[in-house]
C-alpha positions in Angstrom: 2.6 12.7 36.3 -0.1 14.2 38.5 -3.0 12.7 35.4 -1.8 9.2 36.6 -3.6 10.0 40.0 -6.6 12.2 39.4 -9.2 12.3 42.3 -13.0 11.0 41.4 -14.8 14.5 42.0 -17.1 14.0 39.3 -20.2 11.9 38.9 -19.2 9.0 36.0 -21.5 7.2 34.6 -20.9 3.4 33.9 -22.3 1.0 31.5 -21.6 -2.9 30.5 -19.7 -2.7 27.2 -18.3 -6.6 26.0 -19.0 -8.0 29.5 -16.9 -5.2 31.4 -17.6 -2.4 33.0 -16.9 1.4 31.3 -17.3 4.8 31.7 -20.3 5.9 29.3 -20.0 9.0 27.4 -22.7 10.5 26.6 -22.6 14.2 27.0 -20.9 17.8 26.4 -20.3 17.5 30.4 -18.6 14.3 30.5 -16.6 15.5 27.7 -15.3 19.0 29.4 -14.3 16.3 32.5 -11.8 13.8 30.6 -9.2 15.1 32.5 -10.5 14.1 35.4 -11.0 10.4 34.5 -8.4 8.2 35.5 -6.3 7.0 33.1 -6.4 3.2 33.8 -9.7 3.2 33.4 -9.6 4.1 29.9 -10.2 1.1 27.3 -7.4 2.5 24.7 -4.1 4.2 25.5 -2.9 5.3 22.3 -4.0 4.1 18.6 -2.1 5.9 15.2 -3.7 8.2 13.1 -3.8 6.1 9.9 -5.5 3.0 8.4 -8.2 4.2 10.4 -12.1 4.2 9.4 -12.7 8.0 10.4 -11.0 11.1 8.6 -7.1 11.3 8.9 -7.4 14.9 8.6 -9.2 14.9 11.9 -7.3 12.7 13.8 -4.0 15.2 12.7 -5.9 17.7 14.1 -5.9 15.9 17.9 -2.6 14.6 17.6 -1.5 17.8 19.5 2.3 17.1 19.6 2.2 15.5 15.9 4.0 12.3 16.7 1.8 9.8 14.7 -0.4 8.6 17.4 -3.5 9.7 19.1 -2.8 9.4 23.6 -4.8 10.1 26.2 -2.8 14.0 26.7 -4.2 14.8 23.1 -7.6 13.5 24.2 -7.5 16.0 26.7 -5.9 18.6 25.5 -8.6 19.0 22.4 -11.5 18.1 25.2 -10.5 21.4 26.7 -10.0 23.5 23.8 -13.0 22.4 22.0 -15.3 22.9 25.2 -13.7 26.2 26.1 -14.6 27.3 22.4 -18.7 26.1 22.7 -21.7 27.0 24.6 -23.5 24.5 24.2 -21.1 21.3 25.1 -23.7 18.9 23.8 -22.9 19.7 20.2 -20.0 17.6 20.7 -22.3 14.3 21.0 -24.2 15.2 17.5 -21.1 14.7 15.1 -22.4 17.6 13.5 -20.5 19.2 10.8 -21.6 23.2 10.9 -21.9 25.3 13.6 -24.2 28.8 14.4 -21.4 31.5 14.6 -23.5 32.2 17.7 -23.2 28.9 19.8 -19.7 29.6 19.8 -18.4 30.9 22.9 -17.0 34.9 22.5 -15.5 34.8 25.9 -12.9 32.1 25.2 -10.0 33.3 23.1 -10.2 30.5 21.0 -14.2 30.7 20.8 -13.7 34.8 19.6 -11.0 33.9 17.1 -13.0 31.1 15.4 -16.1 33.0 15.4 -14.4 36.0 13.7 -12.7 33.3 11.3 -16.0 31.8 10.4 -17.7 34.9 9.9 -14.4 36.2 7.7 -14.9 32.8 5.6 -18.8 33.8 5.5 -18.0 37.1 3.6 -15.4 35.9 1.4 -17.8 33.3 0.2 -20.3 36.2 -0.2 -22.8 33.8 1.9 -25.7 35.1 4.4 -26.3 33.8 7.5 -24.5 32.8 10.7 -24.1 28.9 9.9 -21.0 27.6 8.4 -20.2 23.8 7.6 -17.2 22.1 7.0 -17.5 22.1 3.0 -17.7 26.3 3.3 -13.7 25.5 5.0 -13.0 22.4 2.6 -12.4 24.7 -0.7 -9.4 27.3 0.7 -8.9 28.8 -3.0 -13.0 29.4 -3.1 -12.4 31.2 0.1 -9.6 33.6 -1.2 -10.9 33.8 -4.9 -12.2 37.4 -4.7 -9.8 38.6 -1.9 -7.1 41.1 -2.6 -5.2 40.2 0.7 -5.4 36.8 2.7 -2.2 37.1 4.6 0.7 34.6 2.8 2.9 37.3 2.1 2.4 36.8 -1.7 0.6 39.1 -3.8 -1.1 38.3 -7.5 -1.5 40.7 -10.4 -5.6 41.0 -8.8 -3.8 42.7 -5.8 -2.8 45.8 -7.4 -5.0 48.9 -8.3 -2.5 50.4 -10.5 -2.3 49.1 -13.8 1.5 49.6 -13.9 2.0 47.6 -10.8 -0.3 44.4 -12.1 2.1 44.3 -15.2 5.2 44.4 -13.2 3.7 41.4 -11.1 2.8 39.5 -13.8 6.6 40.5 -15.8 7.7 38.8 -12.7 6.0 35.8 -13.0 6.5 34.9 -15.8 10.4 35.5 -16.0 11.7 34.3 -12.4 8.4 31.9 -12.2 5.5 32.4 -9.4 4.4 31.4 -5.7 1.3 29.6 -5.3 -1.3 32.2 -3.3 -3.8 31.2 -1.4 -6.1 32.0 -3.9 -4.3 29.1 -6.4 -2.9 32.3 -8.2 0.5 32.1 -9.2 1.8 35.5 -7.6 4.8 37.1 -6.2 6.8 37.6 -2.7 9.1 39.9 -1.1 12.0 37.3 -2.5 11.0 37.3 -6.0 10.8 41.3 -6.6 13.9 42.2 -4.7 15.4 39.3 -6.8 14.0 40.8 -9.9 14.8 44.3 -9.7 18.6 43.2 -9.1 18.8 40.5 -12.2 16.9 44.0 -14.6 20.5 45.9 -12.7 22.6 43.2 -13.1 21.8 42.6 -16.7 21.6 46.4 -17.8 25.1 46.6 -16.7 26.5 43.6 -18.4 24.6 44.7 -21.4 26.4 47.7 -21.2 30.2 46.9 -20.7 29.1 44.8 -24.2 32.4 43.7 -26.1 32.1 43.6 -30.3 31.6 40.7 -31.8 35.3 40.2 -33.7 33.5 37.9 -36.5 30.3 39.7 -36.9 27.5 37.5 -36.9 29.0 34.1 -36.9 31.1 34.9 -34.2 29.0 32.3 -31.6 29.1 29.8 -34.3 32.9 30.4 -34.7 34.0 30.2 -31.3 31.2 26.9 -30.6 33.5 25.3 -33.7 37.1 26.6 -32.5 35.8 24.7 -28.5 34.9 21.4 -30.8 38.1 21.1 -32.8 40.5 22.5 -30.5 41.8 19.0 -29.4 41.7 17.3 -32.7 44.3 20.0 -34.0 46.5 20.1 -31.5 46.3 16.7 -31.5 47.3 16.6 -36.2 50.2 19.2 -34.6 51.6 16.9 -32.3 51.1 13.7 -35.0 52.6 15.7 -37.4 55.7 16.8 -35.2 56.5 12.8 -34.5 56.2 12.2 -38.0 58.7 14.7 -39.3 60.9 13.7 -35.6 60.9 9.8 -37.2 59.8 9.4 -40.9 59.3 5.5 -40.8 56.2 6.3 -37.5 54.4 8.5 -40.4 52.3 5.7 -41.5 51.2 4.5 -37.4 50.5 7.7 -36.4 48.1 8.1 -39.8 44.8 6.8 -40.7 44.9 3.0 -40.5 43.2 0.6 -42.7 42.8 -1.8 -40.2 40.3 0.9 -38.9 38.5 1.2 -41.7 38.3 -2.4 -42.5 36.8 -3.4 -39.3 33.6 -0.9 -40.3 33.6 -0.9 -44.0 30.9 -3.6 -43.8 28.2 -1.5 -41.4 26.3 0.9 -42.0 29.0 4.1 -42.2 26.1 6.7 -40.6 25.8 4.3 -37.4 29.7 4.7 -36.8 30.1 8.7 -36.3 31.8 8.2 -33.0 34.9 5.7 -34.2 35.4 8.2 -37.2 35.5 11.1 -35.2 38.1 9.0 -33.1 40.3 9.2 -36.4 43.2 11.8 -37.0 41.5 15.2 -38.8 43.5 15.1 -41.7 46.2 12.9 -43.0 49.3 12.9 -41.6 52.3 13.6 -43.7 55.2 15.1 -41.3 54.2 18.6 -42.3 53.2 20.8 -39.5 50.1 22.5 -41.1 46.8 22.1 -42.6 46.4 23.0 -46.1 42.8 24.5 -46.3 42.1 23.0 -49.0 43.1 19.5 -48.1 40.2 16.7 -47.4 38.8 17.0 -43.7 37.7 14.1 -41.4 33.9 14.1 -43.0 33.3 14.1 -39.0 34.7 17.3 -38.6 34.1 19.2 -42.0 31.5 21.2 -41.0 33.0 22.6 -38.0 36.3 23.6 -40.1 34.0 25.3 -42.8 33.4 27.5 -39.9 37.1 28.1 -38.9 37.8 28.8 -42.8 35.4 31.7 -42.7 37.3 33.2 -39.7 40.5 33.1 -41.6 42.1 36.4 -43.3 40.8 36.5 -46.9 43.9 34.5 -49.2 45.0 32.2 -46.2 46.0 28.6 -47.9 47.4 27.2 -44.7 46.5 26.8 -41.0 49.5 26.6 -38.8 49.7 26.1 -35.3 50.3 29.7 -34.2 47.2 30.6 -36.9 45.3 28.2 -34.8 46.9 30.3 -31.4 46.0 33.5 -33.0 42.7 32.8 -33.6 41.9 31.9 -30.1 43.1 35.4 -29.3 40.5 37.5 -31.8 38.0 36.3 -29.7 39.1 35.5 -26.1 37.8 39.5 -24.9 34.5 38.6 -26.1 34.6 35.4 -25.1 35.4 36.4 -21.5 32.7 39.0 -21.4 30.0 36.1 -22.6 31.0 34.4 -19.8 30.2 36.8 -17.0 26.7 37.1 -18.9 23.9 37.9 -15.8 20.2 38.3 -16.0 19.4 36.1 -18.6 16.0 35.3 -17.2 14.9 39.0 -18.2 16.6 39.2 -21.8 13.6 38.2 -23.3 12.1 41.6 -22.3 14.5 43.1 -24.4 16.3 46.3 -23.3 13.6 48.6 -23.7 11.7 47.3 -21.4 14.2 47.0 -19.0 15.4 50.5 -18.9 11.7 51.1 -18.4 11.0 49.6 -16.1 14.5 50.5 -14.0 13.0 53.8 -14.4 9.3 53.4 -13.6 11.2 51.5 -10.0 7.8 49.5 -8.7 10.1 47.8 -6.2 9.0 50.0 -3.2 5.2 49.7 -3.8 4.7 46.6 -5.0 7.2 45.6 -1.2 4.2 47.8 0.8 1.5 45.6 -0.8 3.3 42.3 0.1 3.7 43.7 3.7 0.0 44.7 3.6 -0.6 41.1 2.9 1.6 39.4 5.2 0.2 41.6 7.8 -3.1 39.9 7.8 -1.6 36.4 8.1 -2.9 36.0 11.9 -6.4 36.4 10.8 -5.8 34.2 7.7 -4.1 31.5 9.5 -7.2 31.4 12.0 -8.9 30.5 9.0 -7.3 26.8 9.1 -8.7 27.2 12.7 -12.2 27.1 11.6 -11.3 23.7 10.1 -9.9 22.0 12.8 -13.0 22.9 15.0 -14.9 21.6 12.5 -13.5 18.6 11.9 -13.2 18.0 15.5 -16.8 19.1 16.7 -18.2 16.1 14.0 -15.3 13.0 15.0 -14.5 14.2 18.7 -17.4 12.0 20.0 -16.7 9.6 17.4 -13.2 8.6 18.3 -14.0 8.9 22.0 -16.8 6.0 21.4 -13.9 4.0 20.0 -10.9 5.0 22.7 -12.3 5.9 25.9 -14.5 2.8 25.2 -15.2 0.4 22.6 -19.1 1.3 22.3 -19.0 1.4 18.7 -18.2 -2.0 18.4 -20.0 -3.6 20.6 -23.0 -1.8 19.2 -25.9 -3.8 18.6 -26.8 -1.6 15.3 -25.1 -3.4 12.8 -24.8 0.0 11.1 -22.6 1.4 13.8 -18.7 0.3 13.1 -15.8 0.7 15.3 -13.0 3.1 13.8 -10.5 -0.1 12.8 -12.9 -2.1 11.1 -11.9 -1.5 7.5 -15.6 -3.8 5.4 -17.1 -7.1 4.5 -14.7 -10.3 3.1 -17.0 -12.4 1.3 -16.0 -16.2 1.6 -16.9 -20.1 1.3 -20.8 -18.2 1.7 -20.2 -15.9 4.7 -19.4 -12.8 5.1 -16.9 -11.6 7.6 -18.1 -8.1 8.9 -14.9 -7.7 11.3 -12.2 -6.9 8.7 -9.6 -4.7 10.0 -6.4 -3.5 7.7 -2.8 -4.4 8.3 0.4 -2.7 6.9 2.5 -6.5 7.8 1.0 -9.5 7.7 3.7 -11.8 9.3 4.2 -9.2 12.1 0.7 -8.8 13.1 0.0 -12.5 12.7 2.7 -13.2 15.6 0.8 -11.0 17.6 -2.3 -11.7 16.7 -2.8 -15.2 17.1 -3.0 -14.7 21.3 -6.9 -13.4 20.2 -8.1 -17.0 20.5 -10.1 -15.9 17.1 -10.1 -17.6 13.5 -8.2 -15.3 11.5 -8.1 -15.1 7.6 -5.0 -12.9 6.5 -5.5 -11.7 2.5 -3.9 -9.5 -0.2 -6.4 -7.2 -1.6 -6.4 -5.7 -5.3 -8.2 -3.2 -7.1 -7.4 -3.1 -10.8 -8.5 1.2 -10.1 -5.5 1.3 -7.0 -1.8 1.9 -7.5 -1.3 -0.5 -4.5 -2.6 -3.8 -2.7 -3.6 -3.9 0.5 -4.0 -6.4 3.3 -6.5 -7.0 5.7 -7.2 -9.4 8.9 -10.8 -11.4 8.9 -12.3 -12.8 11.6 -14.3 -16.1 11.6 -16.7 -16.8 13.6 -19.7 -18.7 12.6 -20.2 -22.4 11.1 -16.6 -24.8 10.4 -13.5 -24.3 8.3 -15.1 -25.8 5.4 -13.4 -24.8 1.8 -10.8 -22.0 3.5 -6.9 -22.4 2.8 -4.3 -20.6 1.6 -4.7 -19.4 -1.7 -8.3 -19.1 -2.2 -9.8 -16.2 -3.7 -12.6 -14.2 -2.1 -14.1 -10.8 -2.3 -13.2 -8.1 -0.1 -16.0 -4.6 0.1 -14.9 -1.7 1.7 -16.9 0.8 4.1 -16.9 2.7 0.6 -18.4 -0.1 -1.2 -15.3 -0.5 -3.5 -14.7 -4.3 -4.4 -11.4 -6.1 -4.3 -10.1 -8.8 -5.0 -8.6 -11.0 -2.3 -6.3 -13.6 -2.1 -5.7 -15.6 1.3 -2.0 -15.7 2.3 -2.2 -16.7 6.0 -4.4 -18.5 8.1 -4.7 -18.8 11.9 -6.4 -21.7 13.0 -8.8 -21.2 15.9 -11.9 -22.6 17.2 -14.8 -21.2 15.1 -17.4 -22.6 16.8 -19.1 -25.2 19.1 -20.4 -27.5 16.3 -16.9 -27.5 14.4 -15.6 -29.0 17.3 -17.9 -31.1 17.6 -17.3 -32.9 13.9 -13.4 -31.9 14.3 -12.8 -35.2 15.6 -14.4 -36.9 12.9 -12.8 -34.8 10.3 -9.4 -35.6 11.7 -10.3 -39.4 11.5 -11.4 -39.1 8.3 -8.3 -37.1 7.1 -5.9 -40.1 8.8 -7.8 -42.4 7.3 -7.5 -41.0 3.7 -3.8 -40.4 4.2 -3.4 -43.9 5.7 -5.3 -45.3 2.2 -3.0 -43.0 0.0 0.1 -44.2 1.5 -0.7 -47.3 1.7 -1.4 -47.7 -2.0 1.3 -45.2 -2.8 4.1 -47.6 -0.7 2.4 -50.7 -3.2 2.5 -49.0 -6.3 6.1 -48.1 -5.4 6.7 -51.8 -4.6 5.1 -52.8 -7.9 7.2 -51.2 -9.6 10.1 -51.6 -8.2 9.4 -55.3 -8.7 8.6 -55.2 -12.1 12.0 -52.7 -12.9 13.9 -55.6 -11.1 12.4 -58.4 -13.3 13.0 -56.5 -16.6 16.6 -55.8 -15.6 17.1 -59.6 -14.4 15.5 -60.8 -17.7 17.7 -62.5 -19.8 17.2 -62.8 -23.3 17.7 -65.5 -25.6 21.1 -66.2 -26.9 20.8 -67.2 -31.2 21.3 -70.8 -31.5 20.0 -72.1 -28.4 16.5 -73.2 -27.2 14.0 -70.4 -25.9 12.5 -72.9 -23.3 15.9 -74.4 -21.7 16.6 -70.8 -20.4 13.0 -71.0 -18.7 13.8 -71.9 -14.9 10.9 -74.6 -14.4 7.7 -73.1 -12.2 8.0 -74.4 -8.9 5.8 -77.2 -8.0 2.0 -76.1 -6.4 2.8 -76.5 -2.2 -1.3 -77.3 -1.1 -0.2 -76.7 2.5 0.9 -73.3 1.7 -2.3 -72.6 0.1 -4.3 -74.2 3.1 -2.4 -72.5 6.1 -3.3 -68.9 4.2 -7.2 -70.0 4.0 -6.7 -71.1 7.8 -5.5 -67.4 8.9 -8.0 -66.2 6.4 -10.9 -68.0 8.7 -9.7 -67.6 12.0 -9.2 -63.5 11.1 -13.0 -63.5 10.0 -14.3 -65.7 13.4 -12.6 -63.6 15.4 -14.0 -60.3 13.7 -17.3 -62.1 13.6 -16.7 -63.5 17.1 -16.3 -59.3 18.4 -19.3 -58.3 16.6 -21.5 -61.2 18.2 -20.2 -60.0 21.8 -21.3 -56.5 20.5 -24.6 -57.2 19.5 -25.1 -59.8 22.3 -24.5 -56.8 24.7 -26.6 -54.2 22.6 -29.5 -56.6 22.4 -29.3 -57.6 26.1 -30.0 -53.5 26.5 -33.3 -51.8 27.3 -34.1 -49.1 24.2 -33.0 -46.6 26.6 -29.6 -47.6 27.3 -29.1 -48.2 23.8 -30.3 -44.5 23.5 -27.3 -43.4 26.7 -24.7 -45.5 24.6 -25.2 -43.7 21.4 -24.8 -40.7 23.3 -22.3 -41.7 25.5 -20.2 -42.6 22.8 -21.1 -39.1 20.8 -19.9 -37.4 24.1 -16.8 -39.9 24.4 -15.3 -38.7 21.4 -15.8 -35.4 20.8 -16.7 -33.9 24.0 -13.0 -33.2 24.6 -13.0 -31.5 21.9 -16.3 -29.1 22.2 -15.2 -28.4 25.8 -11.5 -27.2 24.7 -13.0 -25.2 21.9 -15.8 -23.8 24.4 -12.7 -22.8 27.0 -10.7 -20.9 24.0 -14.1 -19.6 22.7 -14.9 -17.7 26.2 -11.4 -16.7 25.8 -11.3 -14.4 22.4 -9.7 -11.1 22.8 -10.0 -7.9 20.8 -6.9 -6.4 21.9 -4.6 -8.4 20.8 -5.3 -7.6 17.5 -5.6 -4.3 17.9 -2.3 -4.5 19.9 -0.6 -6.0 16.8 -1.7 -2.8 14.0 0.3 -0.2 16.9 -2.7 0.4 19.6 -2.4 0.4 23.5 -5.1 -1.4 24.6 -5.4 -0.6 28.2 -8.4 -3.0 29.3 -9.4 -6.8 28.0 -12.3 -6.7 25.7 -13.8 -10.1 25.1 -15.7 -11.6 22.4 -18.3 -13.5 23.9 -19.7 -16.4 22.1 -23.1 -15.2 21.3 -21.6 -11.5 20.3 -19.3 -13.2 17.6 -21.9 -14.8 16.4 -22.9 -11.4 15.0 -19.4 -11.1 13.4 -20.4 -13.4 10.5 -23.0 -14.0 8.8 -23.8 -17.2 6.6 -25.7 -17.6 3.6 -29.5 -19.0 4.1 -31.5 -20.1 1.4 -35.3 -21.0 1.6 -36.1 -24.9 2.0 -37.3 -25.6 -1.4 -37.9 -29.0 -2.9 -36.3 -28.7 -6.2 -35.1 -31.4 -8.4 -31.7 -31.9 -9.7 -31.3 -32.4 -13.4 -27.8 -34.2 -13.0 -29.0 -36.3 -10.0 -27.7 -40.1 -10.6 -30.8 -42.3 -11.3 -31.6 -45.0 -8.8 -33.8 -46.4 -6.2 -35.9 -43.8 -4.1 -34.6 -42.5 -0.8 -37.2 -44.4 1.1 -36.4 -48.2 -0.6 -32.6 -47.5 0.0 -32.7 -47.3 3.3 -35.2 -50.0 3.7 -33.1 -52.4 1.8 -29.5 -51.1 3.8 -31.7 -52.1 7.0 -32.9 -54.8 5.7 -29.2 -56.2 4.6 -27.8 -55.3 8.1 -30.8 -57.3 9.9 -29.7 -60.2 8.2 -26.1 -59.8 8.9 -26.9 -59.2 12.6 -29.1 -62.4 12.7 -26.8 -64.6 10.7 -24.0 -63.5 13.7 -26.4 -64.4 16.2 -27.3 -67.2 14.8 -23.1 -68.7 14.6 -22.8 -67.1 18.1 -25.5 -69.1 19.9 -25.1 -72.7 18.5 -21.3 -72.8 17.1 -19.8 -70.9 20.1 -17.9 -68.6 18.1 -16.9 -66.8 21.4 
């Protein structure tokens, strides 16, 4: 635990990254000293080494101990092998993806190995020069094309300089199958030829303890038709027994005609397997077949086979025939069985004995060992690669680990490693999109951030599979967003997706939508206040009318239509006047308050009028622009971050003005252009003058009833 309390003996230096203080690096030297930097005053702990904007390949190649995620031990551990292995340390700040043979350091034992890698690469590609890149390493079967040996311990048909030798290779592959060489090559290892040599032995000597066929030429087709009826007549042996044991079973233990009326109506063909099912010949209590007797036409070919193996005159087959037979062919039968080699009977035995003879094993074993011998020097190819690999995204993933330079960087160009493109939506574009493998978990986690976050599905109709990404929202007001709108996600490749929001996380966006939230939300109560209320009297109507149609009573025949009227009752004038008195008193007092109002606001200097307006503005929704400018000083990467597997070691802010950057709305030119569906009417100007106009006289008439009938 001794890197938990490193002592400060180099010179750091700091910068302001998100409003906090970090180490800046900036240099091979402030590279080769990592492990001298204090871990807590690293930004990032650990992050995993997929969904990640930078190549996976890489980040494998730092993940020392292989366990998925990227921690401050790996970051060390490939600072110091990487700056052992270079000269000039400030390569590592380039991202540069080839390297001189002689900037590499020949002193180091990791420098001398890649350098003799590189330069082994160099000739293999039959390239000049001293300068390799990473697409020299990025082709391994270019590299070993036109190389006899490249150390896997598997040898081609190419490897051999005797002609004898390349056709045993290539006898081997293609009878046991090939190994993948380097190369791409199908070839041949130590394995495969001693395996191959032993099945040519194995089958030789089967071949020669051979056992005559006893029928000649149709002996396999004999034997495969004995195996398929051997059940069915033991089985007519057995009937036949019961039938002669008890006469009057004969006809159950025959063919029924039940059985054959339940499929005389379908197609005959379709039903092989239920007439298979029936006896193989008829039963008649005599124990034996007469050869000429009708077969089960499921079974008839089979026993044309058994009639050929019969001794020439046989009329009958009885059950020791049917034993006997079995016998004739059990020797070879048993010597088919213990059949080895059969990979290599294609060959034929010719070939086989030759090549027993001719015995390559030995030679063909040295050039595999030859091979395998060089496997250090091959393997250091793969070296190459990972130096490669690291020497361009080394700098890269420090600028997004050590510290979060990259995105706080004012270059819009310039992305942090976890942000995945651009979701286009209601006419902004979110540039912080970041990919997550769970939306619900992340979301829990996620929604401590403080930020506005947009959770969508992503397809491509070009991908297998969807995937789903976090936006951020930080300019302008929730306008059209909700779940279930479709958008447009980009990639940092460009590729277009189509996205579906699934999740929404609501957070302040901004000043000004908190300013109008509060009128928003009145509005909103106010609509659902109107709905419900019309919904509860549309209900009522018709609850009304469905209890007047079921109280109706029709006439009876015979009686008189207007004697089951009830009468109306009579018109109740006080009724009527005591609604028009609460009617009035309703509208003096309302007109009574408005007086007072305008009474006050008239008795006001323009400039107090010009404090109340405000005052009121600040009334009702400063609450709400100060709580949203608290939780908009509070917005937090990590948490986010946090939530897709990273350790985020150090609180990294969004700052209102820096989020601002994180979104970008659309802005079109002030034109004056007419619209060619715009409702005809009165001009702007004359509306206005007649809506003051209207409102003067309804201020003055309230004045006037205020001042001489004491309204108040």
């Amino acid at each position: 635990m001794a890197f938990l309390s490193k002592k400060q003996t180099y010179n750091w230096n700091y910068e302001n990254i998100g409003g906090t203080t970090r180490v800046r690096i900036a240099t091979g030297e402030d590279i080769a000293h990592l492990n001298e930097l204090d871990p807590k005053m690293w930004t990032v702990l650990s992050c995993p080494t997929q969904g990640l904007e930078i190549d996976e390949k890489s980040l494998s190649y730092i993940d020392y101990d292989q366990d998925g995620k990227i921690r401050v031990q790996d970051v060390i551990h490939t600072a110091e092998w990487i700056t052992g292995a270079l000269k000039d340390l400030d390569l590592l700040v380039q991202n540069t993806d080839r390297i001189d043979l002689n900037q590499l350091n020949a002193e180091n034992e990791w420098g001398k190995k890649i350098q003799n890698s590189a330069q082994q690469i160099l000739n293999n590609l039959g390239k000049t020069g001293t300068v390799i890149t990473l697409d020299d390493t990025a082709d391994r079967a270019r590299i070993f094309a036109n190389t006899r040996f490249n150390g896997d311990g598997v040898i081609t048909e190419n490897t051999p300089d005797n002609p004898e030798e390349k056709a045993v290779v290539a006898t081997i592959v293609t009878t046991l199958g090939g190994i993948p060489d380097r190369s791409g090559t199908l070839g041949t290892n130590a394995a495969l030829i001693e395996e191959f040599y032993q099945t040519l032995f194995s089958y030789k000597a089967w071949k020669s303890s051979e056992v005559p066929a006893p029928f000649g030429e149709n002996t396999d087709a004999i034997i495969a038709a004995y195996q398929a009826l051997d059940s069915k007549v033991k089985d007519f042996f057995l009937r036949s027994k019961l039938a002669a044991f008890s006469p009057e079973s004969a006809t159950t233990l025959d063919l029924q005609k039940s059985h054959l009326e339940a499929i005389s109506t379908e197609n005959l063909a379709e039903k092989t397997t239920e007439i298979a099912a029936y006896p193989l010949v008829r039963i008649t209590g005599t124990p034996e077949i007469q050869l000429d007797a009708p077969i089960n036409p499921a079974w008839s070919s089979s026993f044309d086979w058994i009639r050929k193996a019969l001794p020439e005159g046989s009329i009958v087959l009885t059950e020791s025939t049917w034993s006997e037979l079995k016998e004739r062919f059990s020797a070879y039968l048993n010597w088919k069985n213990t059949k080895t080699g059969a990979c290599v009977e294609t060959l034929g035995m010719e070939t086989i004995e030759k090549l027993l003879q001719e015995n390559r094993k030995d030679a063909l074993l040295a050039l595999v060992a030859q091979d395998a011998a060089l496997q250090e020097e091959a393997d250091n190819i793969n070296l190459v690669d990972q130096f490669l690999h690291i020497l361009r995204d080394f700098h890269r993933l420090l600028r997004n680990f050590i510290t979060f330079h990259d995105f706080y960087d004012k270059d819009k160009n310039t992305l942090a490693i976890f942000q995945s493109g651009t979701l286009i939506i209601d006419q902004r574009a979110c540039l912080f999109c970041m990919q997550v493998s769970d939306t619900g978990k992340h979301s829990a986690a996620a929604a401590n951030s403080g930020m506005y976050l947009i959770y969508c599905d992503c397809f491509n109709k070009a991908k297998a599979t969807k995937q789903q990404i976090v936006a951020t929202m930080t300019v302008g007001s929730v306008g059209d967003i909700c779940v279930g709108k479709n958008a447009i996600y980009y990639d940092n490749n460009g590729v277009e997706w189509d996205a579906v929001v699934t999740k929404i996380i609501d957070n302040p966006i901004s000043i000004g939508q908190a300013f109008w939230s509060p009128y928003r939300r009145l509005s909103a109560a106010i609509e659902n206040l109107i709905n419900k209320n019309a919904a509860d009297k549309d209900a009522k109507i018709m609850q009304d009318m469905n209890a007047k149609l079921a109280s109706a009573q029709l006439p009876v025949a015979g009686t008189d239509p207007k004697a089951a009227t009830p009468a109306a009752p009579p018109f109740d004038i006080a009724k009527v006047a005591g609604i028009f008195a609460a009617i009035g008193m309703a509208f003096g007092m309302i007109a009574t308050a408005l007086a007072d109002l305008i009474k006050g606001v008239v008795s006001l200097s323009w400039w107090q009028i010009i404090i109340l307006f405000f005052g009121l503005l600040l009334a009702i929704s400063g609450p709400a622009m100060v709580m949203a400018w608290l939780k908009l000083r509070r917005r937090n990467l990590s948490p986010l971050l946090n939530a897709n597997g990273w350790a985020v070691n150090a609180i990294s802010k969004i700052s209102i003005p820096f989020g601002a950057t994180l979104t970008e709305s659309a802005h079109f030119p002030k034109l004056k252009l007419q619209d060619p569906y715009k409702k005809k009417g009165l001009a702007p100007w004359k509306r206005w003058t007649l809506t003051l106009f209207t409102l003067a006289i309804i201020a003055a008439v309230l004045v006037y009833l205020y001042f001489n009938y004491g309204l108040a």
